[in-house]
C-alpha positions in Angstrom: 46.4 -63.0 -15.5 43.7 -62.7 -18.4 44.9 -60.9 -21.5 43.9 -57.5 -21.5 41.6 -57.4 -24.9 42.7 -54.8 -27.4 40.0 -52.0 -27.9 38.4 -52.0 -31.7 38.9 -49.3 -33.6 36.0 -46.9 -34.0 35.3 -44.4 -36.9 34.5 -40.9 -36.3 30.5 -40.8 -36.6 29.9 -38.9 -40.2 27.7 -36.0 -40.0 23.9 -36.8 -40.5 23.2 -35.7 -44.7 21.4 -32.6 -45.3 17.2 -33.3 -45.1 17.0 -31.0 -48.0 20.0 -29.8 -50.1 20.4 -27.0 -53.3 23.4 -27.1 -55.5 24.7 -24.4 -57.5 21.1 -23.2 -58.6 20.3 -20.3 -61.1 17.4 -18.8 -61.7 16.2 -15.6 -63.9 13.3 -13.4 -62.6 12.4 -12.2 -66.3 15.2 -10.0 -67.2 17.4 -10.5 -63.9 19.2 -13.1 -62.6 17.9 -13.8 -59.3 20.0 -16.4 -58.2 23.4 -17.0 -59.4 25.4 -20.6 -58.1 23.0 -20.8 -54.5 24.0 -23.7 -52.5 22.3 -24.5 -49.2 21.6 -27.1 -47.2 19.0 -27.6 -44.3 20.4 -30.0 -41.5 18.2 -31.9 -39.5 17.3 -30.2 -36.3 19.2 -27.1 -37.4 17.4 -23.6 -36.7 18.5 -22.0 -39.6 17.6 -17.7 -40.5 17.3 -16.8 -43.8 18.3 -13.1 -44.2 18.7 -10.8 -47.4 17.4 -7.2 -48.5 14.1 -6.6 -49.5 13.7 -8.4 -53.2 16.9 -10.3 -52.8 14.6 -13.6 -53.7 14.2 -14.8 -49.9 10.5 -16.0 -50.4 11.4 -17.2 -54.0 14.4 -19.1 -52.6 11.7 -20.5 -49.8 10.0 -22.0 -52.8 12.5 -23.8 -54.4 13.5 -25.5 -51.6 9.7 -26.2 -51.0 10.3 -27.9 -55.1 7.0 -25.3 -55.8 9.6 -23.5 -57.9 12.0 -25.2 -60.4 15.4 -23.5 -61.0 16.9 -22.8 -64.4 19.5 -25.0 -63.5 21.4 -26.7 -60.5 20.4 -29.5 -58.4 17.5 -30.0 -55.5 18.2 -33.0 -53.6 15.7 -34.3 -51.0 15.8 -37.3 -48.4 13.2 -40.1 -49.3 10.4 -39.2 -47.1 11.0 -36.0 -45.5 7.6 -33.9 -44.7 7.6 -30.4 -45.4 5.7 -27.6 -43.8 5.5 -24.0 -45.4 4.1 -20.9 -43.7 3.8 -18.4 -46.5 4.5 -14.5 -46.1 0.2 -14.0 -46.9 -1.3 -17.2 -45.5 -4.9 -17.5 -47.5 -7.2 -19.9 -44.1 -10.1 -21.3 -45.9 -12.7 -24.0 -44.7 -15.5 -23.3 -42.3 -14.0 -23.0 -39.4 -10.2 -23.2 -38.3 -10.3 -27.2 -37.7 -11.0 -27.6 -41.2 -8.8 -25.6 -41.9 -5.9 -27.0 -39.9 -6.5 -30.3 -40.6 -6.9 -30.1 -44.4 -3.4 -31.4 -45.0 -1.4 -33.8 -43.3 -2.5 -33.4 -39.9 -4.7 -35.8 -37.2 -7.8 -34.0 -36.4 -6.9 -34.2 -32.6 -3.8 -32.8 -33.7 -4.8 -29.8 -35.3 -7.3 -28.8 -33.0 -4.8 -29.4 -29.6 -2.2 -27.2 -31.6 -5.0 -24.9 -32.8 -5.4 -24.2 -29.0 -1.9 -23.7 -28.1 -1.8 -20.7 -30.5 -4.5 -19.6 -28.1 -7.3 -20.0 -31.1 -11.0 -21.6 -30.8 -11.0 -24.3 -33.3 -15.0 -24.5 -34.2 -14.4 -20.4 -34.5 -15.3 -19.3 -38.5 -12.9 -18.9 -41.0 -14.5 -15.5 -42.2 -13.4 -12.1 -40.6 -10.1 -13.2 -39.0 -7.9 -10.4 -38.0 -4.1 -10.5 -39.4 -3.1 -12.3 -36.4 -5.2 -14.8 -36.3 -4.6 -15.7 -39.8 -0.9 -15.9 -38.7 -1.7 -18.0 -35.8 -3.7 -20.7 -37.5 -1.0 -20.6 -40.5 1.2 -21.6 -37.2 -1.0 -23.9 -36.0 -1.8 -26.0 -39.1 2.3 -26.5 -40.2 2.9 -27.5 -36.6 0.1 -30.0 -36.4 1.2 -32.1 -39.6 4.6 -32.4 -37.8 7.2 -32.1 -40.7 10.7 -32.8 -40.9 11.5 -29.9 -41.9 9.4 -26.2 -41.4 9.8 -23.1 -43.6 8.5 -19.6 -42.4 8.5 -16.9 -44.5 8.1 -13.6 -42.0 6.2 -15.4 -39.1 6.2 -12.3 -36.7 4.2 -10.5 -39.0 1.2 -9.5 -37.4 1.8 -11.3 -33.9 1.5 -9.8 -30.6 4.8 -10.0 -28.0 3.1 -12.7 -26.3 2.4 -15.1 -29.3 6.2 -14.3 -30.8 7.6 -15.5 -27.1 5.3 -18.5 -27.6 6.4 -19.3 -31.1 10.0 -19.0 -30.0 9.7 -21.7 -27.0 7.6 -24.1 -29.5 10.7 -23.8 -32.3 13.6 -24.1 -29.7 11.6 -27.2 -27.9 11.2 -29.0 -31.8 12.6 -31.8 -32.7 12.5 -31.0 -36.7 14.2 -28.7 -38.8 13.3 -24.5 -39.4 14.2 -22.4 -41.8 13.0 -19.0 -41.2 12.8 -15.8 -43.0 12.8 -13.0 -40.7 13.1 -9.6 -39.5 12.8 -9.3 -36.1 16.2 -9.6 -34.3 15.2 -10.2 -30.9 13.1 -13.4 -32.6 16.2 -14.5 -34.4 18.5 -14.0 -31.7 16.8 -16.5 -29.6 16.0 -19.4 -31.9 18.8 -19.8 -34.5 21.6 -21.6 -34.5 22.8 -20.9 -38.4 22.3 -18.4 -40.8 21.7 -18.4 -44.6 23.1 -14.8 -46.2 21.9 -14.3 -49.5 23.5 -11.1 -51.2 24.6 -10.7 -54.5 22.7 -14.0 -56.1 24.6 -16.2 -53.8 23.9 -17.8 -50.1 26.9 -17.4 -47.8 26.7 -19.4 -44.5 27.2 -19.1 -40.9 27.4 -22.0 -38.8 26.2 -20.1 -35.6 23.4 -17.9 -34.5 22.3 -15.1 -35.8 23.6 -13.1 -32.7 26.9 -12.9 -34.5 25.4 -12.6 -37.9 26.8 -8.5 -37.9 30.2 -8.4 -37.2 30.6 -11.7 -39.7 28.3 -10.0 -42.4 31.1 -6.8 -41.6 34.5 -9.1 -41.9 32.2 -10.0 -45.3 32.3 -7.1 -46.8 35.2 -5.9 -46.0 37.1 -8.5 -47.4 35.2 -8.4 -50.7 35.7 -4.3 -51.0 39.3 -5.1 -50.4 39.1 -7.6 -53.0 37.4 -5.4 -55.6 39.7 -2.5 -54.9 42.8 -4.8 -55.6 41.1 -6.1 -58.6 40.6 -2.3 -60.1 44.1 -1.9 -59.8 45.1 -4.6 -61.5 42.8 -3.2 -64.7 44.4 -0.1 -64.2 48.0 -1.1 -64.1 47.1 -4.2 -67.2 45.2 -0.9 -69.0 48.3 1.2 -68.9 50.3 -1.4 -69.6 48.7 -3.2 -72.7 48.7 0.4 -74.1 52.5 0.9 -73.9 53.2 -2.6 -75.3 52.5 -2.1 -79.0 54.9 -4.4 -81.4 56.2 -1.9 -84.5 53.8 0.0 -83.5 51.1 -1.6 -85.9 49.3 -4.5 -83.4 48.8 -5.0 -79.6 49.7 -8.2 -77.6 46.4 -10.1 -78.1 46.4 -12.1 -75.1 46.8 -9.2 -72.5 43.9 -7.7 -74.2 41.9 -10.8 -73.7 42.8 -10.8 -69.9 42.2 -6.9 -69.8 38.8 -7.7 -70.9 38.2 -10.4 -68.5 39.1 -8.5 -65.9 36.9 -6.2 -67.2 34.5 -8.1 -67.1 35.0 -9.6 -63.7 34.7 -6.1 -62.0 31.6 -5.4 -64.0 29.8 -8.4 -62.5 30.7 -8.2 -59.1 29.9 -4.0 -59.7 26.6 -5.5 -60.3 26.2 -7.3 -56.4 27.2 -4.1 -54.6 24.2 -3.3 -52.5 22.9 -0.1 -52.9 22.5 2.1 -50.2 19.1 3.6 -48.3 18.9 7.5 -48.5 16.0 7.5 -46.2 15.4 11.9 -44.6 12.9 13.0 -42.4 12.0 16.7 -41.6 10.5 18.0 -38.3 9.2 21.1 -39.6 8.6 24.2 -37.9 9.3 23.7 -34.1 6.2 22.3 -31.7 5.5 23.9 -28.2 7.7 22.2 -25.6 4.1 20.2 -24.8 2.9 17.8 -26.9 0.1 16.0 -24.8 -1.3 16.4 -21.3 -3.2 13.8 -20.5 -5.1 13.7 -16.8 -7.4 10.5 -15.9 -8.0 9.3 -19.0 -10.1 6.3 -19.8 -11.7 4.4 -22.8 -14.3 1.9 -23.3 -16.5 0.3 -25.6 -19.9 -0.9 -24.8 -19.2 -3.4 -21.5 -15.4 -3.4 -22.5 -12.8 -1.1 -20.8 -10.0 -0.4 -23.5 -7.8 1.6 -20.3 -8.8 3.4 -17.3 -7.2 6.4 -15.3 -4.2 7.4 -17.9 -2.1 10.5 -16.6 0.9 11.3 -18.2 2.7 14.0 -20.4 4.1 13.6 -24.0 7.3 16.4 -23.9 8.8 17.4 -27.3 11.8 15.1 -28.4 10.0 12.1 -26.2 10.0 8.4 -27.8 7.0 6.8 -26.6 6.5 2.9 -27.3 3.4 1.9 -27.1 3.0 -2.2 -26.5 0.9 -5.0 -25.6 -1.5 -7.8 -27.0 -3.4 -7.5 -30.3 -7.3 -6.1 -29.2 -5.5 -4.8 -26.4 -6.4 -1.2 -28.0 -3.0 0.4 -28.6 -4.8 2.1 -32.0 -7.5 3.4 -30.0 -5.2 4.7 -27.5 -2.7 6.3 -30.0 -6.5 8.4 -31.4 -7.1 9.4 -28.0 -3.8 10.8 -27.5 -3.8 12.3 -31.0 -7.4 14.4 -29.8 -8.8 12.3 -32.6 -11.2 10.3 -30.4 -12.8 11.7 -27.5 -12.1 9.9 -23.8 -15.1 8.4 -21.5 -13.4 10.1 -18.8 -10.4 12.4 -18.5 -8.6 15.0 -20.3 -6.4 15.9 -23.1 -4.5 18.8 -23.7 -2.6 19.3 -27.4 0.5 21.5 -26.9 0.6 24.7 -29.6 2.3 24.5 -33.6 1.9 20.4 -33.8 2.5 19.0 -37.3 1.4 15.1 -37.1 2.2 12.6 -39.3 0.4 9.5 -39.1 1.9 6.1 -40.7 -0.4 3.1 -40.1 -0.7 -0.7 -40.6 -3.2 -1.4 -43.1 -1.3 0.2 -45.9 -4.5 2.0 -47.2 -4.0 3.7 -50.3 -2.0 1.3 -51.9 -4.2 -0.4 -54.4 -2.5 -3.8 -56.1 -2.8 -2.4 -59.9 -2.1 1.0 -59.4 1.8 2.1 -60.4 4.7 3.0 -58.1 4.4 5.7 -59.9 0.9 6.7 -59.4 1.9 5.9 -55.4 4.4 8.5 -55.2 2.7 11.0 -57.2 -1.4 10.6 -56.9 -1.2 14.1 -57.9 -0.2 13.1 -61.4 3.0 14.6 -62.9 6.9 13.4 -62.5 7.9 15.5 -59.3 7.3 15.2 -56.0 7.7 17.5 -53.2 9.9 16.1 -50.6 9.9 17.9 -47.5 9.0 21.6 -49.2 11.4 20.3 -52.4 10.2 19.0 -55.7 11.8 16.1 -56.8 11.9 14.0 -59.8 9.7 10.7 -59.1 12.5 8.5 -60.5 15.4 9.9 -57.6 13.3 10.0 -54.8 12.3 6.3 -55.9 16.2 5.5 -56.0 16.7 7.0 -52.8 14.7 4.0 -51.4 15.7 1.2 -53.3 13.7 1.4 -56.4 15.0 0.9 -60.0 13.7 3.0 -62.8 12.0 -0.3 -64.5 10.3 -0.8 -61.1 8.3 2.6 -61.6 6.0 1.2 -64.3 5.2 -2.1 -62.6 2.0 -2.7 -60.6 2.4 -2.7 -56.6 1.1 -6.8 -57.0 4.5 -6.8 -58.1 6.7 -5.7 -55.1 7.4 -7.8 -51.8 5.9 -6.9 -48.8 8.9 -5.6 -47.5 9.3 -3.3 -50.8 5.5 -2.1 -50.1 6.3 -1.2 -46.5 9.2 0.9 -48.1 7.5 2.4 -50.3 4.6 3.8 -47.7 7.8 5.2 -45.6 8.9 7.0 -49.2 5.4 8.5 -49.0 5.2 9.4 -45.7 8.5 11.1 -45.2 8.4 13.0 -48.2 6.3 15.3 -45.5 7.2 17.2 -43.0 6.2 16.8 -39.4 7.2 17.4 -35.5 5.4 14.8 -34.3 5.4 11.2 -35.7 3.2 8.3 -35.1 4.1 4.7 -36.3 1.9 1.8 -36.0 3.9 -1.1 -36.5 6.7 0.6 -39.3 8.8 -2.5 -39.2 6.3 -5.5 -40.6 8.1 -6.9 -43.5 11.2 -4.7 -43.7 14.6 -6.3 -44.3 17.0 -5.8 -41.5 19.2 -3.4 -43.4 16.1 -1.1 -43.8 15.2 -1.3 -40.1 18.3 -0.2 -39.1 18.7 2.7 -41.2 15.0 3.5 -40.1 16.3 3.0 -36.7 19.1 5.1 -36.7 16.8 7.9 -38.9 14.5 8.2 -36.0 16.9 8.0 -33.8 18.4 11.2 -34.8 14.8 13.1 -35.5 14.2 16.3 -33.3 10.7 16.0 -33.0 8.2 13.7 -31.3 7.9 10.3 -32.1 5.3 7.5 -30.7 5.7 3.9 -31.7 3.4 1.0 -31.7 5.9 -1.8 -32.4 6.0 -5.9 -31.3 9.6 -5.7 -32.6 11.1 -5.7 -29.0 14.6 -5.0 -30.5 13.4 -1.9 -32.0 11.4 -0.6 -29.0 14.2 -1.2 -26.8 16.6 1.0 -29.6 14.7 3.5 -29.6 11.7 4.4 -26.7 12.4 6.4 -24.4 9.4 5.8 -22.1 7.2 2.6 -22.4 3.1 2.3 -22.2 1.8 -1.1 -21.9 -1.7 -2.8 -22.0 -2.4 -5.8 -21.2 -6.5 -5.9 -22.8 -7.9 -6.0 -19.3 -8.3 -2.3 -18.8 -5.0 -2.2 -16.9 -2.1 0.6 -18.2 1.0 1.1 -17.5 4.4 3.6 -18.1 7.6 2.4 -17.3 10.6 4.7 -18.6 12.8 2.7 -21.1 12.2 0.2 -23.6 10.5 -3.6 -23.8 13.7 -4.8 -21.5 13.2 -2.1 -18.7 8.9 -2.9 -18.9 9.5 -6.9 -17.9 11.8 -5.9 -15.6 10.0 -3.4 -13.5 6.4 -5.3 -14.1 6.9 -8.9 -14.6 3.8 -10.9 -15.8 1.8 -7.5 -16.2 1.1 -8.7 -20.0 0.0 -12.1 -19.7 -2.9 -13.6 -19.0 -4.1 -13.6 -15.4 -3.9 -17.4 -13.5 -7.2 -18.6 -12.2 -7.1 -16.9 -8.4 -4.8 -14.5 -9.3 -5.2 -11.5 -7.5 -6.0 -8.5 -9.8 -3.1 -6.7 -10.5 -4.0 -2.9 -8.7 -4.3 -5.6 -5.7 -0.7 -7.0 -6.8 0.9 -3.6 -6.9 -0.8 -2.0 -3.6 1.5 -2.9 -0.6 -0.4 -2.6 2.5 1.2 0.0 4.8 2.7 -0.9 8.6 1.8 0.3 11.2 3.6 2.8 12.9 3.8 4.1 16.8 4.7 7.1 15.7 2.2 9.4 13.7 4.5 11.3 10.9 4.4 14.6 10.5 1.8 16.1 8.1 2.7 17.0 5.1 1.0 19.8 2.7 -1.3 18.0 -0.1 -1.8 20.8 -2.4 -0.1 24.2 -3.8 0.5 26.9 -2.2 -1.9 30.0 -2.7 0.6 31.6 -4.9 1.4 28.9 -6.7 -2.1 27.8 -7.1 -3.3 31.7 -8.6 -0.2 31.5 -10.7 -0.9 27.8 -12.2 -4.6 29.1 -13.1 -2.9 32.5 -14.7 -0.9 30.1 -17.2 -3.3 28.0 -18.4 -5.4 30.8 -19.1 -2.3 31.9 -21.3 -1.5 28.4 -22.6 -5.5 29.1 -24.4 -4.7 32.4 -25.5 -1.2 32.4 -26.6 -2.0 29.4 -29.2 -4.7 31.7 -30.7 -2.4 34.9 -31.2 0.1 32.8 -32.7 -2.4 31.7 -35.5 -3.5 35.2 -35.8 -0.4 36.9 -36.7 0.8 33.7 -38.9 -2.9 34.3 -40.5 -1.5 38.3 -41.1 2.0 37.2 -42.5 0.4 34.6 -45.1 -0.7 37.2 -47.1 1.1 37.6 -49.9 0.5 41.4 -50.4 1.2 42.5 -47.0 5.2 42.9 -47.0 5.1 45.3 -50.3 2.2 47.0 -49.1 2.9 47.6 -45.8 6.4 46.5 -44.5 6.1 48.3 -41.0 2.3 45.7 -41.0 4.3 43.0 -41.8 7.2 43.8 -39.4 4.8 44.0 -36.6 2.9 41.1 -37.0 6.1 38.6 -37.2 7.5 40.1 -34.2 4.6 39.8 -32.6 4.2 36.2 -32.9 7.8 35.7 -32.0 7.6 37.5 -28.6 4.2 35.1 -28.3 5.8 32.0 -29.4 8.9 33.1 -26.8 6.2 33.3 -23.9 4.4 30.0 -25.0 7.8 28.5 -24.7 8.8 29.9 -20.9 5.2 29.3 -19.7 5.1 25.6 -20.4 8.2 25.2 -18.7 6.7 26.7 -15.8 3.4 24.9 -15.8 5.4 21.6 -16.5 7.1 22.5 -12.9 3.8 23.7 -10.8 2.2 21.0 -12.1 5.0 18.2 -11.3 5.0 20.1 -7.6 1.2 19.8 -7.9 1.6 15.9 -8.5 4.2 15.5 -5.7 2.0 16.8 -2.8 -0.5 15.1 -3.9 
């Protein structure tokens, strides 16, 4: 019988070294210590988030591990060889077209343009006029073509459309190289990462899974560290009390509790220091709006030989949540004017319920000019006040109330983060009041924090709201009734968020497959036959109803109209000393009108849901 061999002994395999690794770095930002002892490390292969508040250092941070920044101190270690790609926060494409420009670095020219495609881009298209996605997608384009080791992205949702996000997500979970990301957008992060990077208070705490369990770990966090810092105050207070009852002959004190009172001291002080501040965001509805915002009845849009949407009906009720999604050019701005009454529909009407106060808040962040002042932003009336929903304020709180330090005030807008100038156009904007709020893509560049006290904010607001948004997370939070375009004319309302939209109209966004039938075609089941002829039903109001429908919106034009005439009496300032029983009559005249505005959209709201159902 043959001697059985004796298996060998094998090691257990040691984890592959970091591509890229930072040990205990420092780094001032002028007067401020930035980072204080940061270690990371970037594994091969790992999907790794970067999170952190609004001018924590995240894009600095991105840098030195790029080596474009040099720390104070600390050590940058880097494997012989590795490739890097960067996608900064503000890409800057130049060339003459986008092949030049995504195959000015490392990349193949065949490589470059086949990747330039996949981010659905022409490469021989000009590098002049590009809209903000575009610029995003050939940043994209160009870091993926020269095939790096390791990939840093500094806000890469910014700016793309739901479908380009869902294509960037299956391109970084299929790679073979290493991400680090720095992002805002949960859904995004819960679907690629597999670590997360936490940096708060000047250091980088890690998680060695993905971000989906990044809240209740960041919560066990800080927890921990209040405990700590409350049994840490203590301790001063019990050493404080103590060092002052231990006096020898009453002439000297014991000089080496006083050096560990000040320690201690000194301790609390600096971790005082990394105790995040807290967002004191308020928003004010103002005076009440008619129980109808928008009626909207066969509504449709186009430009030139291009049909934005055709045949919108719906109705926008106070206290709705309205999303409005799709693809970039799909005309979600144009539609939000339309609805607004600010640009006039092809086809179609719209009706603008009575008393609306709108506040719009758009993307382009117009009015914020890079050497004007935080100052001059929050005030461009000059003076140190502002009024905040019908309240002066001092500039300097209201700025705290959103993050801002005093020294901040003084500095140029170049200065602050994108995230930091996003904040600062919410400061402005709800400083106003308003009942019905439009938001064209509030969350670009906002820390996570921010977006979700913004989130929770609107989420208790009384009045209207209507949301253009590619942050699925936040749609789905938040909407109570979806619209979707898809840029081929086609419009659709589904109630719920992004999550109830795909599940009720799968495929509606994306691009229609060659043969595909068009999607009215898609929807429209054709009817069976039947042997039995059903019963005919009614297809419009009965007389009654009908004379009653045409009596209220004859009302729903007048009653607006006495409303403003009364208010028009009451804003004189000399009417109440004057002539009280004037003044009397006049407010409760516009409250009896207001009353009936209120009952008779109820009513029309029902005939004209009857009205819908017959027909």
């Amino acid at each position: 019988m043959a001697k059985q061999a004796t298996p060998r002994y094998s090691p257990p395999m040691a984890a592959r070294p970091p591509l890229v690794a930072l040990k205990d770095i420092h780094l001032q930002d002028g007067q401020r210590p930035l980072f204080s002892g940061v270690d990371l490390a970037v594994e091969p292969r790992s999907r790794a988030a970067l999170v952190g508040r609004n001018g924590a250092g995240k894009s600095t941070l991105m840098k030195v591990v790029m080596g474009y920044i040099e720390a104070d101190s600390g050590d940058r270690a880097v494997q012989a060889g590795t490739r890097f790609a960067y996608v900064p926060q503000e890409p800057v494409i130049t060339g003459e077209t986008l092949l030049d420009y995504a195959s000015s670095g490392a990349a193949e020219t065949w490589t470059a343009e086949s990747w330039l495609t996949t981010f659905g881009l022409n490469p021989e298209k000009s590098t002049q006029g590009l809209s903000g996605g575009e610029i995003r997608r050939a940043a994209l384009a160009k870091a993926f073509a020269e095939e790096p080791e390791v990939l840093l992205l500094d806000e890469p949702t910014n700016h793309l459309d739901i479908l380009a996000i869902e294509l960037l997500e299956e391109e970084l979970v299929a790679a073979r190289f290493a991400v680090l990301v720095v992002s805002h957008d949960r859904a995004f992060l819960n679907r690629v990462t597999n670590t997360v990077h936490w940096l708060e208070g000047r250091k980088v705490r890690t998680l060695s899974k993905g971000f989906a369990e990044f809240d209740d770990w960041a919560a066990k966090v800080l927890e921990e560290e209040a405990v700590a810092l409350e049994k840490l105050t203590k301790t001063i207070e019990r050493e404080t009390e103590t060092f002052y009852r231990s006096i020898t002959a009453r002439r000297t004190r014991n000089e080496g509790r006083a050096r560990n009172l000040a320690a201690l001291r000194a301790e609390r002080a600096e971790k005082m220091k990394d105790v995040p501040r807290d967002l004191y965001m308020g928003v004010d509805s103002g005076a009440i709006s008619g129980k109808l915002v928008a009626d909207i009845k066969g509504v449709s849009k186009s430009f030139g030989e291009r049909t934005i949407f055709k045949n919108l009906t719906t109705r926008i009720i106070r206290g709705d949540r309205l999303a409005i999604v799709g693809p970039n050019g799909a005309g979600k701005t144009t539609l939000v004017k339309v609805l607004l009454g600010e640009l006039e529909p092809d086809e179609g009407t719209v009706r603008m319920g009575a008393n609306l106060e709108p506040l719009y808040l758009d993307q382009s962040r117009e009015g914020l000019k890079s050497d004007m002042t935080l100052w001059d932003a929050l005030t461009p009336g000059g003076g140190d006040s502002i009024i905040v929903r019908g309240h002066p304020k001092h500039v300097a709180a209201y700025a705290k109330d959103f993050l801002f330090s005093e020294a901040q005030l003084r500095q140029p807008i170049s200065t602050l983060s994108g995230g930091e100038r996003n904040r600062l156009l919410l400061a402005r904007a709800l400083a106003k009041s308003a009942n019905l709020l439009v938001l064209d893509e509030p969350t670009n560049d906002l820390d996570i924090d921010t977006l979700d006290k913004l989130q929770e904010l609107l989420d208790g607001y009384d009045g209207t709201l209507i949301l253009v948004s590619h942050d699925r997370d936040f749609v789905d939070r938040l909407a109570t009734s979806t619209i979707a375009m898809n840029g081929r004319g086609d419009i659709v309302e589904t109630p719920g968020g992004w999550q109830d939209f795909v599940r009720q109209n799968p495929g509606f966004i994306q691009p229609p497959k060659p043969h595909d039938a068009p999607p009215a075609a898609r929807r429209v089941e054709k009817a069976e036959p039947s042997d039995r002829a059903a019963p005919k039903k009614s297809t419009k109001l009965s007389y009654k109803d009908a004379r009653r429908l045409e009596e209220i919106e004859k009302l729903l034009e007048t009653l607006p109209a006495e409303i403003a005439k009364q208010d028009a009496l009451m804003a004189d300032p000399d009417l109440y000393s004057k002539n009280p029983a004037a003044f009397d009559k006049a407010m409760k005249a516009a409250d009896k009108a207001r009353a009936e505005l209120e009952a008779i959209e109820l009513e029309w709201l029902e005939l004209e849901e009857k009205k819908a159902a017959l027909g």
